[in-house]
Backbone as a ProteinNet text record, in pm:
[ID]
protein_1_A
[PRIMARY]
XXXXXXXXXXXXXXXXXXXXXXXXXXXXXXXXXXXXXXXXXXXXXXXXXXXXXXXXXXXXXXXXXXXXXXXXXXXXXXXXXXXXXXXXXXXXXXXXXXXXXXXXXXXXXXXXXXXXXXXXXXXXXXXXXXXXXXXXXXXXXXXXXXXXXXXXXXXXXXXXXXXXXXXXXXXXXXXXXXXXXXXXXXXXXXXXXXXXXXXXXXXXXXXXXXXXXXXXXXXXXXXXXXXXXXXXXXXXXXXXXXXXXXXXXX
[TERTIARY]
-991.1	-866.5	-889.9	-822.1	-762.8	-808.1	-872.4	-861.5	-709.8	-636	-480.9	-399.4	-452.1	-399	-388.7	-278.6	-199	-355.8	-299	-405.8	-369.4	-327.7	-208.9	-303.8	-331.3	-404.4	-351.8	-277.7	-239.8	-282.3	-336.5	-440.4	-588.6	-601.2	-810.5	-814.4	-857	-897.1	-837.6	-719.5	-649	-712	-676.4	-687.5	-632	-695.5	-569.7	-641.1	-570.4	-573.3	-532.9	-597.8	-535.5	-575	-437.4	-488.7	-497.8	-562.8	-599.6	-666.8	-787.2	-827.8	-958.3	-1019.6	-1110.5	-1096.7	-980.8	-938.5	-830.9	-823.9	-672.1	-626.9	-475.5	-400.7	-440.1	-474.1	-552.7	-674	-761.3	-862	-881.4	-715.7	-664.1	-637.7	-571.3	-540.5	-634.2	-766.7	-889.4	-921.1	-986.9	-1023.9	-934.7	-798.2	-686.1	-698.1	-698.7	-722.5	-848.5	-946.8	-1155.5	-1089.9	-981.3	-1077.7	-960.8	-870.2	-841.5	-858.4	-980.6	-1097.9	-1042.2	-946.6	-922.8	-984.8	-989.8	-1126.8	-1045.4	-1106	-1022.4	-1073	-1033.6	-1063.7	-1006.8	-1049.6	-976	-1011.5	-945.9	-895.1	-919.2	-983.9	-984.1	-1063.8	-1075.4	-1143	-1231.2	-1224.9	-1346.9	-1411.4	-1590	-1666.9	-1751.5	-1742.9	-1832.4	-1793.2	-1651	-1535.9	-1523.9	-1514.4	-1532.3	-1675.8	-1807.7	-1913.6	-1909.4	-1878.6	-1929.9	-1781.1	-1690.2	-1624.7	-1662	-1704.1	-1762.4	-1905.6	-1951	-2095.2	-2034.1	-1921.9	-1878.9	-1778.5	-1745.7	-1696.1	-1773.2	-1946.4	-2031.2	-2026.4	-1976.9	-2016.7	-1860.4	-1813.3	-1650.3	-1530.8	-1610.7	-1548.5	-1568.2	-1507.7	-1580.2	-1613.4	-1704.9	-1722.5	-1597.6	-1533.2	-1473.4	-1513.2	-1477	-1527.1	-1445.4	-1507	-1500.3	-1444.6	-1349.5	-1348.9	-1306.4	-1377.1	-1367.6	-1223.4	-1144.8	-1016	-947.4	-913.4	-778.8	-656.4	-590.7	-435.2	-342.7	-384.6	-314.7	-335.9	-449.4	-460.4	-423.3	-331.1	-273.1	-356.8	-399.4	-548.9	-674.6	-741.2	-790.6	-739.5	-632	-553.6	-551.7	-523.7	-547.5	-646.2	-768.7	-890.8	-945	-939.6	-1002	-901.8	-761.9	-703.4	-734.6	-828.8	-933.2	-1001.1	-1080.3	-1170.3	-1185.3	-1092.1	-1058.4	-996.6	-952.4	-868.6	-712.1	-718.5	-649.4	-600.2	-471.2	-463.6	-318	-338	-215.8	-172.6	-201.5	-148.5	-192.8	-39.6	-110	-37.9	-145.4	-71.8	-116.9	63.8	59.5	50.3	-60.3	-58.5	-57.2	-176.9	-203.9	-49.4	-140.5	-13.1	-98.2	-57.5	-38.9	19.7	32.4	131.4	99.8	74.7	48.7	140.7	155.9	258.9	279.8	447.9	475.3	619.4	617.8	792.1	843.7	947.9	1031.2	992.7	957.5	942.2	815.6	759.7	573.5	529.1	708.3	682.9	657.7	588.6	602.9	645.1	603	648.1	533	409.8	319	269.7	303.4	318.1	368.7	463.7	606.2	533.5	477	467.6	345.6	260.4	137.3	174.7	248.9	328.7	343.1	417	490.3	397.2	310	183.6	125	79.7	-10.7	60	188.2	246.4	389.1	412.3	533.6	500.4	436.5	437.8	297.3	216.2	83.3	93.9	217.2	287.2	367.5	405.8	493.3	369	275.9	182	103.4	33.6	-13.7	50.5	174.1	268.3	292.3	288.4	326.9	148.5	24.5	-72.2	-108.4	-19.6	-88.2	23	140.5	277.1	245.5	201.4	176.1	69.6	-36	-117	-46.4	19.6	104.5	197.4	262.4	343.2	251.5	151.5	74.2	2	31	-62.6	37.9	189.2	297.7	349.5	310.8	382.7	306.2	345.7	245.1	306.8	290.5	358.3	284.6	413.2	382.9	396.3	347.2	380.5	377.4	456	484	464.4	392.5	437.2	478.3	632.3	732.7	690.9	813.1	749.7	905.1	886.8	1033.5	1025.8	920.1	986.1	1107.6	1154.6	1270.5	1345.7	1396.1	1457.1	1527.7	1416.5	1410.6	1404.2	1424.1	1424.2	1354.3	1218.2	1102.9	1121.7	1039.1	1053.8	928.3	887	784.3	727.2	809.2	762.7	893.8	914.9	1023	1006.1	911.5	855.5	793	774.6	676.8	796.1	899.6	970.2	1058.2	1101	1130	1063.3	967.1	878.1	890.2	869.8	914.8	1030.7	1118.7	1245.9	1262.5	1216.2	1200.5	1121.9	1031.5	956.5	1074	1154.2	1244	1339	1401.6	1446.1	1366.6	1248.2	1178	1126.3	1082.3	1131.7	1202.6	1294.8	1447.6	1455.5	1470.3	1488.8	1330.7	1228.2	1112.9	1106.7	1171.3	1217.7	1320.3	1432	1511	1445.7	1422.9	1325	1213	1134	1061.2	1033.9	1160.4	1177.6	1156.6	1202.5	1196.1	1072.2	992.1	883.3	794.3	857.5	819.9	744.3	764.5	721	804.7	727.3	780.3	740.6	870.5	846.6	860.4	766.2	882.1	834.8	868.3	822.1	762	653.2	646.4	695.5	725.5	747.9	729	580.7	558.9	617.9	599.7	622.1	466.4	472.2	345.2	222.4	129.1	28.3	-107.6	-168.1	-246.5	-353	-383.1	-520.4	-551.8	-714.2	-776.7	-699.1	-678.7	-606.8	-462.8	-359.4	-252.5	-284.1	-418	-466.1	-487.5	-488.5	-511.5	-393.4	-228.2	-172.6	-90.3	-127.6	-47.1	-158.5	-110.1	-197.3	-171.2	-204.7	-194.5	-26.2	42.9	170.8	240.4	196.9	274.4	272	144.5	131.5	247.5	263.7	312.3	441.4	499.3	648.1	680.5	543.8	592	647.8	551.7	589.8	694.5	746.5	881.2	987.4	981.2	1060.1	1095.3	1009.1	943.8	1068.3	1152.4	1173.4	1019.3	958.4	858.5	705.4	641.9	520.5	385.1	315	156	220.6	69.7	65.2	46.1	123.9	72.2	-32	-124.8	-210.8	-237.5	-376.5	-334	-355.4	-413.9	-394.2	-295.3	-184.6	-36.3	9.6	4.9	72.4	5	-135.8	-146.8	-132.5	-81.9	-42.7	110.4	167	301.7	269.8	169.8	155.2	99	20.6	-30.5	59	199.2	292.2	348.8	375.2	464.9	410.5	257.3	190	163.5	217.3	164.6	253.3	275.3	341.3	453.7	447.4	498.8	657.4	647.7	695.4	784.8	786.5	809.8	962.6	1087.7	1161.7	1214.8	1090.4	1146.2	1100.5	1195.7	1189.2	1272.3	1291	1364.4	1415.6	1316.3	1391.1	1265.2	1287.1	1191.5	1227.7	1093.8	1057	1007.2	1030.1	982.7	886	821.7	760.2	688.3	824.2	771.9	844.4	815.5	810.8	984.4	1033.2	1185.9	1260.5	1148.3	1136.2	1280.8	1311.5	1383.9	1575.7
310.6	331.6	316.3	202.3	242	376.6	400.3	510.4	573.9	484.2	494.7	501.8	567.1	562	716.2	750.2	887	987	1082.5	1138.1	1275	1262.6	1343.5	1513.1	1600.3	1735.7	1746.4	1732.4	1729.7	1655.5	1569.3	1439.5	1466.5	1606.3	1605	1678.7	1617	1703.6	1652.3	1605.9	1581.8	1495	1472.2	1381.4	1282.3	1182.1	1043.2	909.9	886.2	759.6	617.5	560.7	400	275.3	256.7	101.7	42.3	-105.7	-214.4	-191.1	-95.6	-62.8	-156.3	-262	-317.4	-431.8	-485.8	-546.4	-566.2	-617.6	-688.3	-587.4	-556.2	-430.4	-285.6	-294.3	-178.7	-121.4	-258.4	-204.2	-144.6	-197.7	-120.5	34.4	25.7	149.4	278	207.8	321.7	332.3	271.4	318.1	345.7	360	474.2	560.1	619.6	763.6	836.4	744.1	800.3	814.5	752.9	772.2	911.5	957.8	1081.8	1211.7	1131	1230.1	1327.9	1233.4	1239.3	1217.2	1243.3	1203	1133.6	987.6	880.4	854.3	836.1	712.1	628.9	524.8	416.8	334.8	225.6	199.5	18.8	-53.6	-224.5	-275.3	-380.7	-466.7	-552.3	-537.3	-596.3	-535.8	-590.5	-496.7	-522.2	-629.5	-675.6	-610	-699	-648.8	-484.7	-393.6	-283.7	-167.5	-267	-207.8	-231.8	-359.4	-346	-336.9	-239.1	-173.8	-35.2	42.2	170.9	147.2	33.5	21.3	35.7	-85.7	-72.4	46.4	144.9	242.9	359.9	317.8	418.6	510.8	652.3	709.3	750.6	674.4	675.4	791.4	830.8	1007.7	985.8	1072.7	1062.7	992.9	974.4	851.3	835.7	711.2	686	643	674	650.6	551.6	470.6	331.5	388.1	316.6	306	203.2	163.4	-5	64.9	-55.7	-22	-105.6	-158.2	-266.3	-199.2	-229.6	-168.6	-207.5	-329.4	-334.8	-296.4	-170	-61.4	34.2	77.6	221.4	281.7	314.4	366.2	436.4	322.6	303.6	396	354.6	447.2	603.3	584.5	728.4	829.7	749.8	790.4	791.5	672.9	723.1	885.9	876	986.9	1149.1	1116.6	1247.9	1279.8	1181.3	1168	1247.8	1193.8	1163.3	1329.8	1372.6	1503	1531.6	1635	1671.4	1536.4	1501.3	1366.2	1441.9	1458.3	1482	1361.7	1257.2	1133.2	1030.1	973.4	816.3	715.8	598.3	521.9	426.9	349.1	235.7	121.2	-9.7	-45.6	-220.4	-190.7	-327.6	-395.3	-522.5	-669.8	-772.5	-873.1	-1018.3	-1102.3	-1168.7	-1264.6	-1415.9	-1453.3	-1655.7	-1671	-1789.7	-1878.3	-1940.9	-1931.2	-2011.1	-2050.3	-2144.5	-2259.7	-2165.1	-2162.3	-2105.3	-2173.7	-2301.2	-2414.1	-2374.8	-2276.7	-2238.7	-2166.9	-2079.2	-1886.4	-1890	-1847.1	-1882.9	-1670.8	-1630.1	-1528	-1387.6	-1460	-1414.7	-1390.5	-1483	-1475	-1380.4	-1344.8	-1270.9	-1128	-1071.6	-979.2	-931	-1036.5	-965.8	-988.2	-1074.2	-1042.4	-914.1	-862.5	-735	-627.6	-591.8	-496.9	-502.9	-618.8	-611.9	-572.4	-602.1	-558.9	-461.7	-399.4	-331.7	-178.9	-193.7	-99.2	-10.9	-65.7	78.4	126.7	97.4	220	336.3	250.6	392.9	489.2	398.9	560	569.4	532.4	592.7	733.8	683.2	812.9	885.6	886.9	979.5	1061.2	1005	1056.5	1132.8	1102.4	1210.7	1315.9	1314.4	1376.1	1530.1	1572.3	1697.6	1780.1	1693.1	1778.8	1814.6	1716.6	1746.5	1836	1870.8	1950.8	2082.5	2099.2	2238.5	2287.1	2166.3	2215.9	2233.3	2235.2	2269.1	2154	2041.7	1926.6	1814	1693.6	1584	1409.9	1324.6	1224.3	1076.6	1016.2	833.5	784.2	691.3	589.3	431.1	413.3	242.5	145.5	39.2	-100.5	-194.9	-238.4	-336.5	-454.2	-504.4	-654.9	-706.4	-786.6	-870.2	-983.7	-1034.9	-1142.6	-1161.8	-1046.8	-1047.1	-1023.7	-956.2	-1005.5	-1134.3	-1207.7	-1326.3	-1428.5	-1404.3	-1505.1	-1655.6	-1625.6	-1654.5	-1795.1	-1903.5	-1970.5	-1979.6	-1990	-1995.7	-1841.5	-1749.9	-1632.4	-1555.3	-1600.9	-1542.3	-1403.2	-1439.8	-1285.4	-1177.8	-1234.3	-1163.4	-1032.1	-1177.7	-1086.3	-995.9	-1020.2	-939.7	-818.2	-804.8	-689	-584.2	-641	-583.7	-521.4	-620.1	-529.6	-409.4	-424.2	-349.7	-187.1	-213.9	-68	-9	-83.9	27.6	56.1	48.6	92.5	211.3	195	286.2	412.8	380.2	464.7	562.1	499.7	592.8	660.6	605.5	727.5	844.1	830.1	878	1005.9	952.2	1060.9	1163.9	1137.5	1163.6	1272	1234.9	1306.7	1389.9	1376.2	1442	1532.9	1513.6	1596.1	1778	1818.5	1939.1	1968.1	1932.9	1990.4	1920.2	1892.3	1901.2	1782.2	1702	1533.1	1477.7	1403.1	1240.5	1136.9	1034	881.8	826.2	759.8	655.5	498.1	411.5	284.7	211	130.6	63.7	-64.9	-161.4	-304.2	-364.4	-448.3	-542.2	-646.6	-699.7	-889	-963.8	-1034.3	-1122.5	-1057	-1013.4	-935.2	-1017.8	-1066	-1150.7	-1134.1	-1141.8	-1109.4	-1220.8	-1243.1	-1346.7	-1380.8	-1358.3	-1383	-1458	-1386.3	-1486.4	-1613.7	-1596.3	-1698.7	-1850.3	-1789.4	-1932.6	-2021.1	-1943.6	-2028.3	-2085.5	-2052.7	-2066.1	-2147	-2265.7	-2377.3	-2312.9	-2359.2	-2323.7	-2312.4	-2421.8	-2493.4	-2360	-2316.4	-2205.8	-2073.2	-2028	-1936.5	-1958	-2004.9	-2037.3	-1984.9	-2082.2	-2088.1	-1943.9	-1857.3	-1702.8	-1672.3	-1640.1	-1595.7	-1627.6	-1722.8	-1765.4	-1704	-1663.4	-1603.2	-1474.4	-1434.1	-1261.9	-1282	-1139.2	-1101.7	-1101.4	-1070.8	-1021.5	-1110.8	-1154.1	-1231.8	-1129.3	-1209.4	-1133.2	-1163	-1120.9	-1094.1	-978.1	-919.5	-832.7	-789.7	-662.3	-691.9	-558.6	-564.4	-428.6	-294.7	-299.8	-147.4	-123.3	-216.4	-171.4	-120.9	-168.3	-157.4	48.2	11.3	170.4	263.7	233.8	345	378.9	299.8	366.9	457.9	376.7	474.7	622.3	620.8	793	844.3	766.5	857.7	964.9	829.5	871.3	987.4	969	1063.6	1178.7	1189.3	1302.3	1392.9	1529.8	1634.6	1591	1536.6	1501.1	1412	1360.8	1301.6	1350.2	1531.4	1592.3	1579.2	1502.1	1479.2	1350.7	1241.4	1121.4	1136.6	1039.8	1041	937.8	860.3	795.2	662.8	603.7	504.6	406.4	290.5	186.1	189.1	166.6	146.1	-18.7	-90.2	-202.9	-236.5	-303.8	-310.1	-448.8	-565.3	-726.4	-783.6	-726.4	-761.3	-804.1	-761.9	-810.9	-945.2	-980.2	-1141.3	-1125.1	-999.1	-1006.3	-909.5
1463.7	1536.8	1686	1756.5	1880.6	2017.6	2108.5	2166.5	2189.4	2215.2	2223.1	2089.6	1997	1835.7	1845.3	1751.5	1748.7	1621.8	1655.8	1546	1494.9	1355	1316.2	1241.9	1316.9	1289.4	1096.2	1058.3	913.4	818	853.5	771.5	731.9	856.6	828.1	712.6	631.8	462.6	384.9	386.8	285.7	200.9	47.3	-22.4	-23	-9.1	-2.5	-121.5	-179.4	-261.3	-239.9	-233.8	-195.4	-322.7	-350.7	-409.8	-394.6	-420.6	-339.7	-208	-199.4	-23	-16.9	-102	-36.6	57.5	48.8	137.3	204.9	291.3	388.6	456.7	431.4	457.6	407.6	245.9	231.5	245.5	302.4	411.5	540.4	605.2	710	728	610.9	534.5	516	460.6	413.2	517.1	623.3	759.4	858.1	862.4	889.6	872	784.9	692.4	724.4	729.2	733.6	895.7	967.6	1132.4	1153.8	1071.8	1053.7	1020.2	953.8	897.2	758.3	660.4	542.7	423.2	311.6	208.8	108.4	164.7	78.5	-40.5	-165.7	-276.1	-280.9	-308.7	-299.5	-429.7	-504.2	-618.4	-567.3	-657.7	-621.9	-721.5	-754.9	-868.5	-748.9	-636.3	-610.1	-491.6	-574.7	-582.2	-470.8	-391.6	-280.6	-143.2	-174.5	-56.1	-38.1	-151	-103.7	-71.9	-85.1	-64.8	85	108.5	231.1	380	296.8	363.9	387.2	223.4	305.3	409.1	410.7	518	666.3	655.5	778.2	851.4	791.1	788.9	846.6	774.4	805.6	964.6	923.9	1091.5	1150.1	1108.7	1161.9	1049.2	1020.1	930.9	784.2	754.3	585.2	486.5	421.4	355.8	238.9	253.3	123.5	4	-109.9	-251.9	-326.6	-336.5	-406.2	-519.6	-652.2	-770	-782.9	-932.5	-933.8	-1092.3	-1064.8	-1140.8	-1160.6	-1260.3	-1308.4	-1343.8	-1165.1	-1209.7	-1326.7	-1417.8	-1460.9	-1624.3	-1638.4	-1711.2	-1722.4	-1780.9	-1809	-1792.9	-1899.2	-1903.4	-1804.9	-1770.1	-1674.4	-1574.1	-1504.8	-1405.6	-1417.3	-1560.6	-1552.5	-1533.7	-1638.7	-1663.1	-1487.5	-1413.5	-1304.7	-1229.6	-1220.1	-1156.8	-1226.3	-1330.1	-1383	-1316	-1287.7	-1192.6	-1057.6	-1006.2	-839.9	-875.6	-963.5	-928.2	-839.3	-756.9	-678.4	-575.6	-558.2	-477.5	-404.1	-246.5	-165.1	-106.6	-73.5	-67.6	-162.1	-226.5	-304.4	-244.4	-175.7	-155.9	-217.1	-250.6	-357.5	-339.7	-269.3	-177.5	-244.9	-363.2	-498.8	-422.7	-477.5	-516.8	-513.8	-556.9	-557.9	-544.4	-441.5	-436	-391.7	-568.8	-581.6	-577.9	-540.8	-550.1	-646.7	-675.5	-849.6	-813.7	-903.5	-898.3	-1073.5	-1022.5	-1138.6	-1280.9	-1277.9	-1421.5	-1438.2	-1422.5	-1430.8	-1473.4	-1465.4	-1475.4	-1668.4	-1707.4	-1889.7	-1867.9	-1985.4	-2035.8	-2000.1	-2014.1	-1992.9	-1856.5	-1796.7	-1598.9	-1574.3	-1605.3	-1580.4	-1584.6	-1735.9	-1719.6	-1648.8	-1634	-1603.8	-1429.5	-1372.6	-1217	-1228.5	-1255.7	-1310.8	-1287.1	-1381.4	-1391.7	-1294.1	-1194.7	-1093.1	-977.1	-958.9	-865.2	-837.8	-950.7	-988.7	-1043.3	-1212.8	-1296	-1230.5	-1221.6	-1196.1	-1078.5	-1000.2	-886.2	-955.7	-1036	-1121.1	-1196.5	-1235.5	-1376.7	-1232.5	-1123.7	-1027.7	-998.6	-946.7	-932.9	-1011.8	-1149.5	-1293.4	-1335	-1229.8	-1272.9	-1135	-1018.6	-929.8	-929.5	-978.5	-941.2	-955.2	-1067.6	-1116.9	-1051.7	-986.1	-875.8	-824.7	-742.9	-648.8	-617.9	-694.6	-734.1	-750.3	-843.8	-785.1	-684.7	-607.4	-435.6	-390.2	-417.2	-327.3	-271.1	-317	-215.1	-208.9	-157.7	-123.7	-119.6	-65.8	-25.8	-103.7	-136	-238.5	-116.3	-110.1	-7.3	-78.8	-104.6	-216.3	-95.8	-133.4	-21.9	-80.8	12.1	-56.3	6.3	61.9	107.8	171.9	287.6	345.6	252	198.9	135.8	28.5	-39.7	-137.6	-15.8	93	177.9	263	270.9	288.5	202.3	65.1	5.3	29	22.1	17.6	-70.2	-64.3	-200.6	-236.5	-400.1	-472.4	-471.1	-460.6	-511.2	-592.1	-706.9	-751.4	-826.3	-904.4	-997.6	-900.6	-785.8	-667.5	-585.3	-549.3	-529.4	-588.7	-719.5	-834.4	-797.9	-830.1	-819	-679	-591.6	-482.1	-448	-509.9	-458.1	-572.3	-698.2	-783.3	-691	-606.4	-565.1	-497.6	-428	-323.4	-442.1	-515	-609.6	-662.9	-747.1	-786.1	-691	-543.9	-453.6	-444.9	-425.1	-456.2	-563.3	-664.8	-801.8	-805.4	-739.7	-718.9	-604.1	-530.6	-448.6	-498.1	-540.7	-599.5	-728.4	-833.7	-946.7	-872.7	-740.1	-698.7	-604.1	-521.4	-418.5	-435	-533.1	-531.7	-558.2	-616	-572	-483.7	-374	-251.6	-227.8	-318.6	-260.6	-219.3	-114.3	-38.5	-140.8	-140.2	-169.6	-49.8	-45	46.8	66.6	123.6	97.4	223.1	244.8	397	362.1	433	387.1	528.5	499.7	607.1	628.4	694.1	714.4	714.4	789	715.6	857	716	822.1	811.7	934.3	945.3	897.6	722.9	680.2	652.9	567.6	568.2	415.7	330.6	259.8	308	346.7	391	477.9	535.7	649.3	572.9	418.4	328.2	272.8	287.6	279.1	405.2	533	689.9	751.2	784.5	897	1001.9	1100.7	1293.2	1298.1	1255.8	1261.2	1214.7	1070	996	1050	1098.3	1194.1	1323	1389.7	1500.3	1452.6	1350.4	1241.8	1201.8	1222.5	1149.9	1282	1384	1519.8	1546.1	1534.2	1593.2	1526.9	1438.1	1323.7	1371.5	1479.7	1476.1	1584.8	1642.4	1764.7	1854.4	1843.3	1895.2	1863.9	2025.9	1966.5	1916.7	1842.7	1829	1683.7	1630.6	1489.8	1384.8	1326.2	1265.6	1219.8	1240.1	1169.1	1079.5	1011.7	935	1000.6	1074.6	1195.8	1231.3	1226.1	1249.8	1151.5	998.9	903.9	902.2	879.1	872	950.8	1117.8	1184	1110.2	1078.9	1022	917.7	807.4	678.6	736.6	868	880.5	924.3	967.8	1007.1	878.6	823.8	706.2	583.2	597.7	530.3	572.8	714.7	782.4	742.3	841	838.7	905.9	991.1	1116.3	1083.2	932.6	858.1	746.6	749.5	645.4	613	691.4	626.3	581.1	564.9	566.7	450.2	331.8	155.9	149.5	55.6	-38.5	53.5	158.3	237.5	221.2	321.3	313.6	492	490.1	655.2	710.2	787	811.9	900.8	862.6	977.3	994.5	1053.7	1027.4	1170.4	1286.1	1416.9	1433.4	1379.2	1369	1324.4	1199.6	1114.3	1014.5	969.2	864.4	948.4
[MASK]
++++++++++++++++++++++++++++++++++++++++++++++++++++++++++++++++++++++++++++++++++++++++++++++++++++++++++++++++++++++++++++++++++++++++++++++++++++++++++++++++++++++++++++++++++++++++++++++++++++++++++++++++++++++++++++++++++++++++++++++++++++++++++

């Protein structure tokens, strides 16, 4: 973090969960949280990318704990949230988003789109909910996406899914509020990881910016100063909304 980065007294200790944290945005994410001095696990199928995130992490607050996990195991999900125990923040962070032409999508695309980027936010949330609820409280944090906003092309099931979380959001908050959980949703715009860097030339880059009110590029230290907002205390009455945060693209 930033010397000039906020630092929220309600974050040191907490439990926090992240999916997808070995890379990109949810690598942003896990070392958000560690420079808050929160005790992260974090959740990813890959196994390189997140070794040598806790290395580089080393020193900079608590070590985070790797679990290697296929969200798109029921199972699995659960069996690790045995594990991991007690969880006061989950954030739901997993996705994928290839690119596909509608004449491509077969049946089997569809659902396994679906699972990787839709459904294991919901049993994430149905396997930490009940801690939660006996520690008195505790906050989801889902990540949506501007592209179903924008009507994107060649991501149709992608964005399906997405707009599907702020929905699920909502009824999540809604079903969960009383005992004293937050839902709530972040939704970036296009955040400059090495991943998105593979489908944007110089030209396309440029083409995002221009799009933006605002120049620069997103990156994922932005995306996760919002999420420590939202996870914080500081945050205790925001629920059931989607927050943006895509330089004023959408």
């Amino acid at each position: 973090m930033g010397s000039g980065s906020a630092i929220y007294p309600s974050l040191k200790g907490k439990r926090v969960a992240i999916t997808g944290g070995g890379s990109g945005i949810g690598a942003g994410l896990v070392a958000g949280f560690v420079g808050q001095g929160a005790k992260v696990h974090f959740l990813d199928i890959a196994e390189a990318e997140s070794h040598e995130l806790i290395a580089r992490l080393e020193g900079a607050g608590p070590a985070p704990v790797f679990h290697r996990c296929d969200l798109t195991d029921v199972e699995a999900i659960a069996a690790v949230f045995d594990r991991i125990g007690d969880v006061e923040v989950m954030v739901n962070n997993a996705g994928n988003d290839d690119r596909h032409a509608l004449q491509e999508v077969t049946s089997e695309y569809f659902d396994g789109r679906i699972a990787v980027n839709l459904k294991h936010m919901l049993f994430c949330a149905k396997a930490v909910a009940p801690r939660m609820k006996a520690l008195g409280g505790g906050a989801i944090i889902n990540f949506g996406s501007i592209s179903w906003r924008l009507g994107l092309k060649d991501l149709v099931v992608y964005e399906t899914a997405k707009a599907g979380i702020e929905g699920m959001t909502r009824a999540l908050a809604r079903e969960l509020g009383r005992d004293g959980i937050r839902v709530t949703c972040v939704v970036p715009g296009n955040v400059q990881t090495p991943r998105q860097q593979m489908w944007y030339s110089p030209e396309g880059e440029a083409e995002i910016v221009a799009s933006q009110c605002l120049d620069g590029r997103i990156q994922p230290a932005d995306v996760a100063a919002l999420t420590l907002f939202l996870a914080s205390d500081d945050a205790r009455f925001c629920t059931g909304h989607a927050y943006l945060i895509d330089a004023g693209w959408s």
